[in-house]
C-alpha positions as CSV (number, residue, x, y, z in Angstrom):
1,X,0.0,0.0,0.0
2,X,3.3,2.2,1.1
3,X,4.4,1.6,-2.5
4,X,1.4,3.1,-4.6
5,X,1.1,5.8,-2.4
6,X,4.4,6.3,-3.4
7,X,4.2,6.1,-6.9
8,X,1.4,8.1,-7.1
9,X,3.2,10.6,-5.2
10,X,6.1,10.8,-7.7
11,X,3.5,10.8,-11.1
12,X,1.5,13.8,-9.1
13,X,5.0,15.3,-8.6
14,X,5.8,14.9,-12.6
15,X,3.0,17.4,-13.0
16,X,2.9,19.9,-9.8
17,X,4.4,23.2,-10.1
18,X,6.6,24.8,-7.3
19,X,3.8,27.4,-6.6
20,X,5.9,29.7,-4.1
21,X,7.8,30.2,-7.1
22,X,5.1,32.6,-8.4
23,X,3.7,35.9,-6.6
24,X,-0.3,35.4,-6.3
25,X,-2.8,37.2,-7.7
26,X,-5.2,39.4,-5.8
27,X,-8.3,41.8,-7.0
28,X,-6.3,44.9,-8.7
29,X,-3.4,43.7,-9.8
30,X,-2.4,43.3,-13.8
31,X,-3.9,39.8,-14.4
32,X,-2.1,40.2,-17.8
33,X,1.2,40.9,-16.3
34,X,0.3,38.3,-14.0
35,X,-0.8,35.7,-16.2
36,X,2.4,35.6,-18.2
37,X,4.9,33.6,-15.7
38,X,1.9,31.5,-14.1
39,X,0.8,30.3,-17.6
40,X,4.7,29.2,-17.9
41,X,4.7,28.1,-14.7
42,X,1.9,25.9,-15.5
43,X,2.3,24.7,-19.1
44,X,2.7,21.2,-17.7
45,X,0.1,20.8,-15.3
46,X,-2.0,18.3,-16.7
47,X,-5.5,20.1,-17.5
48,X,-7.3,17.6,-15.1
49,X,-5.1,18.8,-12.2
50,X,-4.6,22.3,-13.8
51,X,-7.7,24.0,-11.3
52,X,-6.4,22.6,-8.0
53,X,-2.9,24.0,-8.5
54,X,-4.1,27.0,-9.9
55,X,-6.7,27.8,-6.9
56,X,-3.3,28.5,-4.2
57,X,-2.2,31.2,-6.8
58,X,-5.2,33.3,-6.2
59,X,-5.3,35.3,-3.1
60,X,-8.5,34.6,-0.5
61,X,-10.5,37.5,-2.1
62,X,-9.7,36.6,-6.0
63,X,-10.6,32.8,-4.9
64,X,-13.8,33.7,-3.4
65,X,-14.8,35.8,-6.5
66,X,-13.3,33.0,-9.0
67,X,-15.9,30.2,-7.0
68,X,-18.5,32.5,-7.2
69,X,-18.8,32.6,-11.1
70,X,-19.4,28.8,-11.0
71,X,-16.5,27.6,-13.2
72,X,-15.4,24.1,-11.5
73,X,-11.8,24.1,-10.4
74,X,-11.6,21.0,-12.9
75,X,-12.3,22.5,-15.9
76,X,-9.4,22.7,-18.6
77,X,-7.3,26.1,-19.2
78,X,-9.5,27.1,-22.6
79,X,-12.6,27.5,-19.5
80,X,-10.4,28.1,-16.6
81,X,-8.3,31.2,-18.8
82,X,-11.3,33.1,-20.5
83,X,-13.5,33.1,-16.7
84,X,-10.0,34.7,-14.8
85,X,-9.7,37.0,-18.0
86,X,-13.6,37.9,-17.5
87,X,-13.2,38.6,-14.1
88,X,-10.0,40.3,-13.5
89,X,-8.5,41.6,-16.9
90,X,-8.5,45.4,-16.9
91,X,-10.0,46.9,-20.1
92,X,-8.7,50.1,-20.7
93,X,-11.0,52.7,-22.9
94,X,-9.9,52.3,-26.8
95,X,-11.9,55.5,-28.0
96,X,-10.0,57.5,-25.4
97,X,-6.6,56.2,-26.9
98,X,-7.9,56.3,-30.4
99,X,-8.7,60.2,-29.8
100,X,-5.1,60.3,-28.7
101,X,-3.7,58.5,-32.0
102,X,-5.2,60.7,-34.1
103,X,-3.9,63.7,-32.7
104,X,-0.3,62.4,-32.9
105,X,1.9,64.7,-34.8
106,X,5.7,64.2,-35.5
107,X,7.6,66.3,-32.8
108,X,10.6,68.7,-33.9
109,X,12.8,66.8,-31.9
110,X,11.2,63.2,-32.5
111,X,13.0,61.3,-35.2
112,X,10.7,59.6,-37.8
113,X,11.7,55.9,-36.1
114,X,10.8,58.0,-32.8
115,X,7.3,58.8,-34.2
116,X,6.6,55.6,-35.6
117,X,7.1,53.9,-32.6
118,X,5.0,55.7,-30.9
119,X,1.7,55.3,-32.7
120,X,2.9,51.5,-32.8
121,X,2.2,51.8,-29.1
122,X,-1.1,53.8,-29.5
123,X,-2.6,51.6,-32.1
124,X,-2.4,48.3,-30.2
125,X,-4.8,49.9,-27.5
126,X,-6.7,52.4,-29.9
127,X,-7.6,48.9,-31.7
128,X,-7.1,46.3,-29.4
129,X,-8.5,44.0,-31.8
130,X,-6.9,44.4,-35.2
131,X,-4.5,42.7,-36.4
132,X,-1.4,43.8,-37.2
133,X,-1.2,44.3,-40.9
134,X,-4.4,46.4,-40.1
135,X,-2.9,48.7,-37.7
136,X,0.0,49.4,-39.9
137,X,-2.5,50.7,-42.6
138,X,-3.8,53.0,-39.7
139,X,-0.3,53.7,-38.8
140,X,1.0,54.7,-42.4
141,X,-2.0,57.3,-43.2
142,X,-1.3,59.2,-40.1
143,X,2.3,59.3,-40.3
144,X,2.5,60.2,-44.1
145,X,0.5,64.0,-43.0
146,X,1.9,63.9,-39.5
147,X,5.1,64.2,-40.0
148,X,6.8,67.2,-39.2
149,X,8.7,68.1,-42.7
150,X,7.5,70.0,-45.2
151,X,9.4,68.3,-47.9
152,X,9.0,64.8,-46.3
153,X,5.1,65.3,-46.4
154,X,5.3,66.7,-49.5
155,X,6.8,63.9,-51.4
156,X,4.4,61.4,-49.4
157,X,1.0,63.3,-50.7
158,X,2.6,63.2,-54.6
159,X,4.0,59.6,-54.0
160,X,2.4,57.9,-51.3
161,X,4.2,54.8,-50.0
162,X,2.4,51.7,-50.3
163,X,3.6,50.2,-46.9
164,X,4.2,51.5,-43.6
165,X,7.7,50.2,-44.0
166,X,7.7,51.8,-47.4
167,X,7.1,55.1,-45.9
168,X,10.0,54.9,-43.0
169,X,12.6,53.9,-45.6
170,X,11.9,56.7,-47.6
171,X,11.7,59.5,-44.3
172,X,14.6,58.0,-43.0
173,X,16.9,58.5,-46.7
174,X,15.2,62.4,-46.6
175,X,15.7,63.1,-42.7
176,X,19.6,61.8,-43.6
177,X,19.9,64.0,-46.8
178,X,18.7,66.9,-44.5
179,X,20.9,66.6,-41.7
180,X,24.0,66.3,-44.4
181,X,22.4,69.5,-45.6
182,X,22.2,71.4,-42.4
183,X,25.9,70.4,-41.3
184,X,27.4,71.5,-45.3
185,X,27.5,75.1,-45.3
186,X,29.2,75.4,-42.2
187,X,31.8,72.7,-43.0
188,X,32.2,74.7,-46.6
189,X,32.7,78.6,-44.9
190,X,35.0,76.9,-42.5
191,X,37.1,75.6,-45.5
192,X,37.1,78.6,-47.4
193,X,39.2,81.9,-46.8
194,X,37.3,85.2,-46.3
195,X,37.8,87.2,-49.9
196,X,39.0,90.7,-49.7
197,X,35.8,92.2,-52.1
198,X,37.1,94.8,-55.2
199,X,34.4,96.1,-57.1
200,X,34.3,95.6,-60.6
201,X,35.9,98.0,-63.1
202,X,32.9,100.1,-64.8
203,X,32.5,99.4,-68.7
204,X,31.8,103.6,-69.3
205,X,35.5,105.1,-69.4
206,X,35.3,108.0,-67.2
207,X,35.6,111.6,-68.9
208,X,38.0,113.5,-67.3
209,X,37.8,117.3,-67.9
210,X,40.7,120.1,-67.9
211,X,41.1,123.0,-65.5
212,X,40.1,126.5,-66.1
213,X,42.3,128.2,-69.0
214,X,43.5,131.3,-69.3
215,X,43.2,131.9,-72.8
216,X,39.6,130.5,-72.9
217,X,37.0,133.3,-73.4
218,X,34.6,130.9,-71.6
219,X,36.8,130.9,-68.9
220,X,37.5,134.3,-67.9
221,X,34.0,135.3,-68.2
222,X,32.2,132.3,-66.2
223,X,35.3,131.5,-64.0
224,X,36.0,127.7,-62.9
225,X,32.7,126.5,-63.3
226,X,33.4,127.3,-66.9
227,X,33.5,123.4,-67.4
């Protein structure tokens, strides 16, 4: 009898998780941050055992309001998962960050990678649901007219890229061209000696005209304004 208590002792321990290994959840925490290590931490529980292990990782109030929605302990993770999501998951307000996405405009300081980034971030909770080749199309339009160059926005509305990554290849090659541009001119006047300026020589040969004379009638009467 010693035996198979044994034995089934060392098959329950093939499939028992160390659970002081993860920090347990209680009402308010981030379930999803949460969820992430205990899912590893569980991945072999078999699902028949899965509820009963699982149970120790909730704190007494997220217990009592995980037994209150009726779900039985030994039901599989696809039940067991989606209930603990229902209950705890927090749901934050995708119009609110939508609103924000659509404000987003390229910063003078941001680079275009910066910016891009960025309304990567906002997408995934301004459209939680999307996928991802979806929120790139959403990304793209706002970032061809929010970006903060002139000529960068300019050459998007005449040629408009077809991809999101299109569109960054092409603002990162004209956000390089302008830097080089900005840094040129005072590389080139630090190269170059000031010239000393000379004005150019007239074409008009200038008329030079004689003093008074005194054998000129003109002038002895009028004097030196005679010319």
């Amino acid at each position: 009898m010693d035996d198979e208590t044994n034995q089934t002792k060392s098959r329950t321990a093939l499939f028992r998780p160390a659970v002081s290994t993860v920090k347990t959840f209680s009402p308010g925490d981030d379930f999803a941050l949460w969820a992430v290590p205990v899912k590893t931490h569980l991945q072999d529980t078999s699902p028949e055992h899965l509820g009963q292990y699982f149970l120790p990782l909730l704190e007494d109030d997220a217990a009592r309001q995980f037994l209150a929605t009726g779900v039985s302990i030994l039901s599989g993770p696809d039940i067991l998962w989606p209930a603990l999501e229902e209950l705890f998951a927090r749901y934050e307000l995708a119009p609110a960050f939508l609103e924000r996405f659509l404000e987003q405009r390229q910063h003078l300081a941001e680079s275009v990678d910066e910016y891009a980034a960025y309304l990567r971030a906002l997408t995934t909770k301004a459209y939680p649901k999307t996928s991802k080749e979806v929120r790139d199309e959403h990304i793209l339009g706002l970032f061809t007219v929010g970006i903060s160059d002139p000529k960068t926005k300019e050459d998007f509305l005449v040629n408009l890229p077809t991809s999101l990554q299109a569109a960054l290849l092409r603002a990162r090659k004209l956000e390089a061209c302008r830097e080089a541009l900005r840094q040129l001119p005072n590389e080139t006047i630090a190269a170059i000696q000031p010239a000393v300026f000379k004005p150019r020589p007239s074409g008009t040969p200038s008329v030079s005209h004689p003093g008074p004379q005194p054998y000129c009638r003109y002038c002895r009467k009028f004097g030196p304004r005679a010319h």
